[in-house]
C-alpha positions as CSV (number, residue, x, y, z in Angstrom):
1,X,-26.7,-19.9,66.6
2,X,-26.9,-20.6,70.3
3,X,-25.3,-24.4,70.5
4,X,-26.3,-25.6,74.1
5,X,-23.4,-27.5,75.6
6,X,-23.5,-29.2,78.4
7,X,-20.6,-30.5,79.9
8,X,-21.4,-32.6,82.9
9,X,-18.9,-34.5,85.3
10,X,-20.1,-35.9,88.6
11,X,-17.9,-37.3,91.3
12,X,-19.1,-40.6,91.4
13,X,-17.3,-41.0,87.6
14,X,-14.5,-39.6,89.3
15,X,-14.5,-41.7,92.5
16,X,-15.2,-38.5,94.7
17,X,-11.6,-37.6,93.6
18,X,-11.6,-33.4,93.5
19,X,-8.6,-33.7,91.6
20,X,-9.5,-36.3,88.9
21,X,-13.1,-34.2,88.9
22,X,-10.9,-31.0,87.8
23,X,-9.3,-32.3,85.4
24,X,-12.3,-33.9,83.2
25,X,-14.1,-31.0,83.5
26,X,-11.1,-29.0,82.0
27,X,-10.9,-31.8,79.3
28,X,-14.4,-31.6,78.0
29,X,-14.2,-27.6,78.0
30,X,-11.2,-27.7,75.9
31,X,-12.8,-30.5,73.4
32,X,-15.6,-28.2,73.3
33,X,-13.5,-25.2,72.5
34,X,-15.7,-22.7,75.5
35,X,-13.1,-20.9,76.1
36,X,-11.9,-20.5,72.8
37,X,-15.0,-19.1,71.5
38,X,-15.4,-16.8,74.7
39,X,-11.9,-15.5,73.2
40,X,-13.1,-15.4,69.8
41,X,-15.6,-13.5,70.7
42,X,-13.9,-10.7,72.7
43,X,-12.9,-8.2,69.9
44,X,-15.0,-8.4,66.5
45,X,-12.7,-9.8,63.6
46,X,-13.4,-9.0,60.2
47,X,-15.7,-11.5,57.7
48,X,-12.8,-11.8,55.8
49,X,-9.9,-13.1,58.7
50,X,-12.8,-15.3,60.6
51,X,-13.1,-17.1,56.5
52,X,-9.4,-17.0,56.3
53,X,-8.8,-18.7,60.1
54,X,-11.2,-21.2,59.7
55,X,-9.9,-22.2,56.0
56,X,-6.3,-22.8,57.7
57,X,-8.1,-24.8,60.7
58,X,-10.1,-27.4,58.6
59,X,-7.0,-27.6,56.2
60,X,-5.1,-28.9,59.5
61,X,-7.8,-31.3,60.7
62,X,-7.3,-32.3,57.3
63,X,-3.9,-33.2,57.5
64,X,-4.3,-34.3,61.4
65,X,-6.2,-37.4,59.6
66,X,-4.3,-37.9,56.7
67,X,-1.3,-38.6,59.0
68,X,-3.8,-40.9,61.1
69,X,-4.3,-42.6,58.1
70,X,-1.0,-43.7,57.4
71,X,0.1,-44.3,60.5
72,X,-2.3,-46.8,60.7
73,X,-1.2,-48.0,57.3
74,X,2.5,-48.3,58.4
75,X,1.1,-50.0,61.8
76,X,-0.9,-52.3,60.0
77,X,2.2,-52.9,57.5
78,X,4.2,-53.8,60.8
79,X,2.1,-56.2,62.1
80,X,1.9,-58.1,58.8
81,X,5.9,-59.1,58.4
């Protein structure tokens, strides 16, 4: 179950720019939810709230993209008229 992640930024995509190096390195942690599983793992959670949590977090992404969808519907209307 180990997933190897690497997450990589060097300073020449940045332009040698310490600041713009920060904070792409703290964007690709966060998109690869480290820190959240680092939390996660902490205390031990029961089978039963982990299946529960992760129910109500694909049932968002779900509704993330629905809304996506018609956005780009409604965008899409907009540009027609």
């Amino acid at each position: 179950m180990s997933n190897k992640i690497n997450v990589i930024v060097t300073a020449r995509e940045c332009k040698n720019n310490n600041e713009r190096l920060i904070r792409k390195f703290c964007k690709k942690v966060k998109k690869e939810r480290i820190i959240e599983q680092v939390r996660d793992r902490k205390r031990y959670k029961k089978p039963s709230v982990v299946k529960k949590e992760k129910r109500i977090r694909a049932q968002r992404a779900r509704q993330r993209e629905a809304l996506k969808k018609q956005r780009a519907i409604e965008r899409r209307n907009r540009n027609k008229k």
